[in-house]
C-alpha positions in Angstrom: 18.8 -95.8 -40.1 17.3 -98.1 -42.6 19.3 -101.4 -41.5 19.8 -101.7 -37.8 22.5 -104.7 -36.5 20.6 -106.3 -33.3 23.1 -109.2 -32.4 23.5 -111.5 -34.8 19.8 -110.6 -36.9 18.9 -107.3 -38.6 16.0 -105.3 -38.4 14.9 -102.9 -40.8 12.9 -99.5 -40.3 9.1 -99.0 -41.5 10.5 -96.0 -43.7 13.4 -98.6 -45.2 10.1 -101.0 -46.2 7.8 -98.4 -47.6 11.2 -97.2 -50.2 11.9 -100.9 -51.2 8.0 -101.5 -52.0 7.7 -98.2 -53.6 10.8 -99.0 -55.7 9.7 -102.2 -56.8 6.2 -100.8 -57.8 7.8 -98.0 -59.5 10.1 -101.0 -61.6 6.8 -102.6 -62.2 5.1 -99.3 -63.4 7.6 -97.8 -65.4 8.2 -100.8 -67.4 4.2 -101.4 -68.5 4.9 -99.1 -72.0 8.3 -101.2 -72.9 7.0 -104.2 -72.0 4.8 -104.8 -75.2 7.7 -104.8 -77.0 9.9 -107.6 -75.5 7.4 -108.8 -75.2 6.5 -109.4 -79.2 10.0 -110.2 -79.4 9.8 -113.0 -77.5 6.6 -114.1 -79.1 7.8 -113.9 -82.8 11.3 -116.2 -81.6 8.7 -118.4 -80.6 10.3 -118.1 -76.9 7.6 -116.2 -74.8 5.7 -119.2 -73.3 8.7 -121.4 -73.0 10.6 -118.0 -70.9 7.3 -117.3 -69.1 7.3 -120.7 -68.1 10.8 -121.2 -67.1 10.3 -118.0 -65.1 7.0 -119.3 -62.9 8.5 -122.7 -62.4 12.0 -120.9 -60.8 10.8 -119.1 -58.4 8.1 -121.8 -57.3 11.2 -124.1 -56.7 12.7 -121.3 -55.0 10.0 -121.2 -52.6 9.8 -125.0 -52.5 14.1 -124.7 -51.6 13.3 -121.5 -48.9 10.3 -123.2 -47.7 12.3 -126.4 -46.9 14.4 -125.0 -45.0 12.6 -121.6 -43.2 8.9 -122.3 -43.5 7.2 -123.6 -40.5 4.4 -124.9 -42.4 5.8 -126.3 -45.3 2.8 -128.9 -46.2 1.0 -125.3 -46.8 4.2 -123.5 -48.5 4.0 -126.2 -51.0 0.1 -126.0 -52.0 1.0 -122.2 -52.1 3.7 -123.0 -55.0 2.0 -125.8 -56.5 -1.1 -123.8 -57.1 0.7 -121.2 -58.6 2.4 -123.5 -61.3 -1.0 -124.7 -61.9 -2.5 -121.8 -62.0 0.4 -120.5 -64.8 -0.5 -123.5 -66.6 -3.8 -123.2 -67.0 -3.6 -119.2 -68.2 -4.3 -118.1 -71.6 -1.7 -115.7 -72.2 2.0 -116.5 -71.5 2.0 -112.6 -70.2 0.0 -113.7 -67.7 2.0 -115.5 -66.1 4.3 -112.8 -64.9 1.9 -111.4 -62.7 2.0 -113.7 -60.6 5.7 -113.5 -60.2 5.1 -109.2 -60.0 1.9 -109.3 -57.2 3.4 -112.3 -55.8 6.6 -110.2 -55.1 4.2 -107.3 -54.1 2.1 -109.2 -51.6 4.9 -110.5 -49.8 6.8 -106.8 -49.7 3.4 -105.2 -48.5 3.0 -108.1 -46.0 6.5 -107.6 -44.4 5.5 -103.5 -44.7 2.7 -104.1 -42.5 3.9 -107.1 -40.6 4.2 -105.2 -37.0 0.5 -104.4 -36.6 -2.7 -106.9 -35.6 -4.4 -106.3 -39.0 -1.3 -105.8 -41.1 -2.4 -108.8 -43.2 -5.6 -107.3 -44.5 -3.8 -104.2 -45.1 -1.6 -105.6 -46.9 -4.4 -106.9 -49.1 -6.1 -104.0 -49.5 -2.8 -102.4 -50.5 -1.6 -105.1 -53.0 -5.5 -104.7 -54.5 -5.1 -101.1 -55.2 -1.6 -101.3 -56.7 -2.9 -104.3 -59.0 -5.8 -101.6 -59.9 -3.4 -98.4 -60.4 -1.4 -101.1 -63.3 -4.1 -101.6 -65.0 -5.2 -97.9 -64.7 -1.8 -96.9 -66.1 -2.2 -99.3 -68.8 -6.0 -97.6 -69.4 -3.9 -94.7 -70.2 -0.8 -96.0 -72.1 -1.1 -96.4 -75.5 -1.6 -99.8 -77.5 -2.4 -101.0 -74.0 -5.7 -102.0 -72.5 -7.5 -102.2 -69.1 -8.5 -105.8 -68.2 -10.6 -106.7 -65.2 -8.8 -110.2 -65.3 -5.9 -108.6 -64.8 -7.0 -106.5 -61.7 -8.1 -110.1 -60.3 -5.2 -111.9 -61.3 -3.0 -109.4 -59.7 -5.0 -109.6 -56.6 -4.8 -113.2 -56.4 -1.1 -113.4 -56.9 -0.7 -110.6 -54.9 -2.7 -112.7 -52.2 -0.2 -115.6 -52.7 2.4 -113.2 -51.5 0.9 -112.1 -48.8 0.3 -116.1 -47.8 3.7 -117.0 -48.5 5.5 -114.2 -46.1 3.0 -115.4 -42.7 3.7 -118.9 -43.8 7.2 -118.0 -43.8 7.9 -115.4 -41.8 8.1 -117.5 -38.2 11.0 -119.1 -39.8 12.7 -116.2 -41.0 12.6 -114.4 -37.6 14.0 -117.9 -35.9 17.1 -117.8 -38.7 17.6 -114.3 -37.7 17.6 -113.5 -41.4 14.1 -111.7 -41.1 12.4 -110.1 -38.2 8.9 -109.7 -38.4 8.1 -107.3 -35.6 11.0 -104.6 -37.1 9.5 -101.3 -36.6 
């Protein structure tokens, strides 16, 4: 059964875990080819960095608003957000800046995959590194879209955030009984 009821918290299954990441990789994937597009559109309404933006800055304060009140280490929760507005101010490309909402998303779902075991945390960066490679791989093969070594390490590094944010987070999750870490 994917979601077990153990008193008043939940636990899910490993194979429950592995379907949600692989679903969200397969969003992420299957999007790269139509992405271009809104992509333009947004650019041409003169909206793209202004929506990129908005996007970054939300879901910092939502980890800034979760943080505050799950986060055991919010001092640390907070550098982790306020680097990443920093860093999505400091980027090039608006389009960037949607990475590191994607492999932010990514780290954190391959942390919480690998959560159970000693070393899950350096799986789960091996992991998020190798699905930040097979997106720009895909987009190698796409048409009218490139492979970018920046974007391998940009995916990396927000994928790295991720995976930062769920151990910063995840002590105060399992004491909510909203997430349970050790839920193999």
């Amino acid at each position: 059964m994917a979601l077990l009821k153990e008193g008043m918290s939940y636990k899910y299954s490993g194979p429950f875990k592995v379907a949600l990441l692989s679903f969200y990789m397969a969003c992420i994937y299957l999007t790269l080819g139509s992405v271009r597009t809104a992509s333009s559109a947004l650019r041409n309404a003169g909206l793209l960095g202004w929506f990129t933006g908005t996007l970054v800055a939300v879901v910092a304060a939502g980890l800034v608003l979760c943080g505050a009140r799950w986060c055991r280490r919010k001092n640390m929760l907070f550098f982790v957000a306020a680097l990443m507005l920093v860093t999505a101010w400091n980027l090039d490309f608006p389009e960037e800046r949607l990475h590191l909402i994607e492999y932010g998303g990514a780290g954190w779902l391959c942390a919480w995959v690998f959560s159970r075991r000693s070393d899950g945390w350096a799986k789960a960066l091996v992991l998020v590194y190798l699905l930040g490679l097979c997106d720009e791989i895909i987009q190698y093969i796409i048409p009218c879209r490139v492979y970018d070594d920046r974007d391998v390490i940009l995916n990396f590094a927000s994928g790295a955030a991720g995976v930062a944010i769920f151990k910063l987070c995840s002590s105060g999750f399992v004491a909510e009984g909203r997430l349970t870490a050790n839920d193999d």
